[in-house]
N, C-alpha and C positions, 0 to 999 in steps of 0.2 A: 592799303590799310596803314593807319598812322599806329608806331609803336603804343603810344597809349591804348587805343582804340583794340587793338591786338592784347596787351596787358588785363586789360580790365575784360577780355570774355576769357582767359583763362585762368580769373580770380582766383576761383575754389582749386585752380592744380597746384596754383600756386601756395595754398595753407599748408599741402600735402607733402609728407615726407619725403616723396616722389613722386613722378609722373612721366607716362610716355609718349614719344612724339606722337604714334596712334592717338591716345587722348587729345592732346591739343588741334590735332586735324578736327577732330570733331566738333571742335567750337570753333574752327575756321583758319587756325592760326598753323602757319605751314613752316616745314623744316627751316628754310633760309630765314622765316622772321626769326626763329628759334637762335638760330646762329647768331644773326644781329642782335639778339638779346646777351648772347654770353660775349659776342665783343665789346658790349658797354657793361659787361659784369652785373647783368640783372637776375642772367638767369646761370647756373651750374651746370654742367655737364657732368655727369657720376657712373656712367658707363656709357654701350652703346644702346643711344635710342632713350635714355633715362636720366629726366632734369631735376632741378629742384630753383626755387627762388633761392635768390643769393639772399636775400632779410628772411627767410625759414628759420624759425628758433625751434630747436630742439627741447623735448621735454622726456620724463621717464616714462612714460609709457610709449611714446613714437621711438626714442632711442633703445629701447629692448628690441624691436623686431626691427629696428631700420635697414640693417646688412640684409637680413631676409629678402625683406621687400625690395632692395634695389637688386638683388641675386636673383630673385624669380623673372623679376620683370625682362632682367636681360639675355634669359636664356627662351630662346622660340619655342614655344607649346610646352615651356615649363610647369609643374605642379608641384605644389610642396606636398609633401611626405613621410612617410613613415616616424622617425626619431622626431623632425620639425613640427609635422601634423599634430603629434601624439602634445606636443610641449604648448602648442596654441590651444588644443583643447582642451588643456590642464589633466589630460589621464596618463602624465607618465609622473614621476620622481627627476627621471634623467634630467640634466642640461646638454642640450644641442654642443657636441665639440664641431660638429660642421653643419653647412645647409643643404639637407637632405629635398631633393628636387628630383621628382619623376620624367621621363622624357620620354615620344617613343623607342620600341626597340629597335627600331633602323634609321636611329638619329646616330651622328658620326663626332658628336660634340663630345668635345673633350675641357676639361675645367680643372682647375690647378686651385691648391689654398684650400680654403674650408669650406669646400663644396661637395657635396659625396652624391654624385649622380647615377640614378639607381633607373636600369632599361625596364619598360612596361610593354608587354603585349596589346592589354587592352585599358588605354586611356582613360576611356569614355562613364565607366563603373565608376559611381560617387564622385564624378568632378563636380565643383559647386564653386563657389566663388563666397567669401568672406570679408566683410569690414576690417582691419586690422591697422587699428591707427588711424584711421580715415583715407585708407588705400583699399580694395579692392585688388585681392588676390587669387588666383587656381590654386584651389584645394581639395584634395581627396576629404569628403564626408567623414565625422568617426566611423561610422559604421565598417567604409571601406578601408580606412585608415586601420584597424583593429584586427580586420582582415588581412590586409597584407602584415599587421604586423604578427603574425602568426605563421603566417608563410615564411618572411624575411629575416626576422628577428627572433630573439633568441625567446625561448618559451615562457621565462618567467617575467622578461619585458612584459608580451602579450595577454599574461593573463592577468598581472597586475594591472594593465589597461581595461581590458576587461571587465572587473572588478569594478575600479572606480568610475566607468561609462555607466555598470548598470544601477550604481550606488546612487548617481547625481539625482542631481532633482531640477524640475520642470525642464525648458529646451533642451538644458544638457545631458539631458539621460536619452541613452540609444535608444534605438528601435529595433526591437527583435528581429521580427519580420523581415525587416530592410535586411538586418546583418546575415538570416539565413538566404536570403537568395541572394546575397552578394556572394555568400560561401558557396552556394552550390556553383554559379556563373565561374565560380574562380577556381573551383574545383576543392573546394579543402571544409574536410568536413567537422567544422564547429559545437556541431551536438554534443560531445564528450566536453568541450569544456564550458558549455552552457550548462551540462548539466551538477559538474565541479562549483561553478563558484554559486548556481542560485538552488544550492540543496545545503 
């Protein structure tokens, strides 16, 4: 495969704040071309597993989650979470002092810097994947997200999340339903502060 020929099917990863060599397999282009790209300075290296085009122009909304996005991607069976979940869904106040990323609990991964890696039992509740920036990320659902921020975090985090999930209006407003059998599955029981903020 001629570099060009390899360049032009991984167009669209290339727009993207990021991308992983998983992705580029999928359009056909394999680690060593990958390689060959960053020894003519085409393409960046930004972790392990995680490119970017070397001409990628940064803009304000790719550069607010960009550490995110290259953080997620490079930790295996990462999801972002609680504090981080709660700040993409716009139902907290806080700003992110680190990147909160779920893992499971008999992952042995260890992450240094601003990264606050939090053990999960069960993964699999509210994983969903999101647009953000035009990357495609694992993320806990608000619902789940709201959830564990109850369990996790501190109470008036939670309920102010809470609040403003049931406040939103059209997609961005939870779903009841969802959020109580996510509590039951997770064992924490929500009813008392469902009935707190919507009375």
């Amino acid at each position: 495969m001629h570099r060009q020929t390899a360049l032009s099917r991984i167009h669209t990863l290339l727009t993207q704040p990021s991308f992983s060599a998983a992705e580029a397999r999928l359009y056909g282009v394999s680690s060593a071309h990958i390689h060959y790209y960053i020894n003519k300075e085409l393409i960046r290296r930004l972790g392990r597993g995680i490119y970017r085009s070397s001409e990628y122009q940064e803009n304000n909304k790719n550069f607010r989650w960009e550490d995110l996005i290259e953080v997620v991607h490079s930790i295996p069976r990462g999801v972002v979470c609680l504090i981080s979940a709660l700040a993409i869904y716009e139902i907290t106040e806080e700003m992110p002092q680190e990147h909160w990323i779920a893992v499971p609990h008999t992952t042995s991964i260890h992450r240094k810097g601003k990264i606050k890696i939090v053990r999960f039992r069960n993964m699999e509740i509210g994983r969903t994947k999101i647009d953000l920036a035009g990357v495609n990320i694992p993320i806990f659902d608000r619902e789940r997200t709201i959830i564990d921020a109850f369990r996790l975090l501190s109470r008036e985090t939670a309920i102010k999340a809470l609040k403003m999930a049931i406040s939103a209006k059209g997609a961005a407003r939870i779903n009841l339903i969802k959020l109580q059998d996510y509590a039951k599955q997770l064992r924490f029981n929500i009813v008392p502060y469902l009935i707190t903020v919507t009375t």
